[in-house]
N, C-alpha and C positions, 0 to 999 in steps of 0.2 A: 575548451573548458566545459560549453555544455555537455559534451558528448561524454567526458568522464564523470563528471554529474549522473547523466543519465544511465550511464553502464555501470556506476555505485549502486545506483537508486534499483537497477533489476536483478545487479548479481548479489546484493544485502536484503531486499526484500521483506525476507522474512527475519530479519534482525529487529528484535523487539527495542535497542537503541540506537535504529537508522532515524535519524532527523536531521533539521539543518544545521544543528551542533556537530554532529558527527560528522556528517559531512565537512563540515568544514573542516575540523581537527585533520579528518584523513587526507585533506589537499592542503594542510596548513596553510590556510586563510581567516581570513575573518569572516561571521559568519553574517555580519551584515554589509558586508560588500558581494558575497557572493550570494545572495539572497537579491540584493538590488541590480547584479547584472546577469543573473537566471531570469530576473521578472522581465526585464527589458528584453534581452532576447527571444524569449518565449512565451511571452504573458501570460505563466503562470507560476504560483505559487511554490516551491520547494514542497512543502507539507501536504499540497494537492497532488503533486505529479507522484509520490510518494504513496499515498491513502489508494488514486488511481490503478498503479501498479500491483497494489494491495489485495484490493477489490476484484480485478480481472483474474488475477490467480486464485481468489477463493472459488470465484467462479467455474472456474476451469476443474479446480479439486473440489467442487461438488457436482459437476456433470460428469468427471471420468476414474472419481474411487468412491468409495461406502464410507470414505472414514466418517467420526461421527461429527458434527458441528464444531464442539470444543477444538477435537486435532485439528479440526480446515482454520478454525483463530490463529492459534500457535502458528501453525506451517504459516501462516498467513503473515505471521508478525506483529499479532496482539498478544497481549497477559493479560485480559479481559476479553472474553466469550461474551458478558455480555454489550460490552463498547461497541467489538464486531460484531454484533446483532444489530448498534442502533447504526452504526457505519455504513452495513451492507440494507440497510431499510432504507437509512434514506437516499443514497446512491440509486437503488436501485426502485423504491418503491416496494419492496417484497422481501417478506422475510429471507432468512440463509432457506431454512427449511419447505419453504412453500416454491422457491426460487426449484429448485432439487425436483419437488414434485412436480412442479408445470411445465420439468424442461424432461423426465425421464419418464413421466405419464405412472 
């Protein structure tokens, strides 16, 4: 079960209503049984391992396209550019945009 969990959580990604709701509908469960033996098994959060997955891929689409901030949200899996500004700040400590310059010089 984690495993289809977790191969939901990387092949939806950028689905702007991937959460533990969704999740669960798509494995017809409940979403607080599968929230309580995600955390057990992995101790961690549904919504973290999610944001995580999130995070890493913006990363990667701002060190390997031009696209601009906004599109890296979207592709990303937010409807707020500015959410994923405070999302990858605090993650990361650094802006989307300054993340981009310190990593392409």
């Amino acid at each position: 079960m984690i495993r289809k969990i977790n191969d939901l959580i990387h092949k939806e990604y950028a689905n702007p209503n991937l959460s533990l709701n969704w999740i669960a509908d798509e494995l017809d469960m409940s979403s607080i049984y599968l929230s309580r033996v995600y955390k057990q098994q992995t101790l961690a959060a549904i919504v973290d391992v999610i944001n995580n997955v999130r995070m890493e891929r913006a990363k990667e689409f701002l060190l390997n396209t031009d696209w601009p901030i906004v599109d890296i949200a979207v592709k990303s899996g937010y409807t707020s550019s500015s959410y994923f500004h405070r999302m990858f700040k605090k993650s990361f400590s650094v802006t989307p945009s300054d993340y981009r310059k310190m990593n392409l010089g």
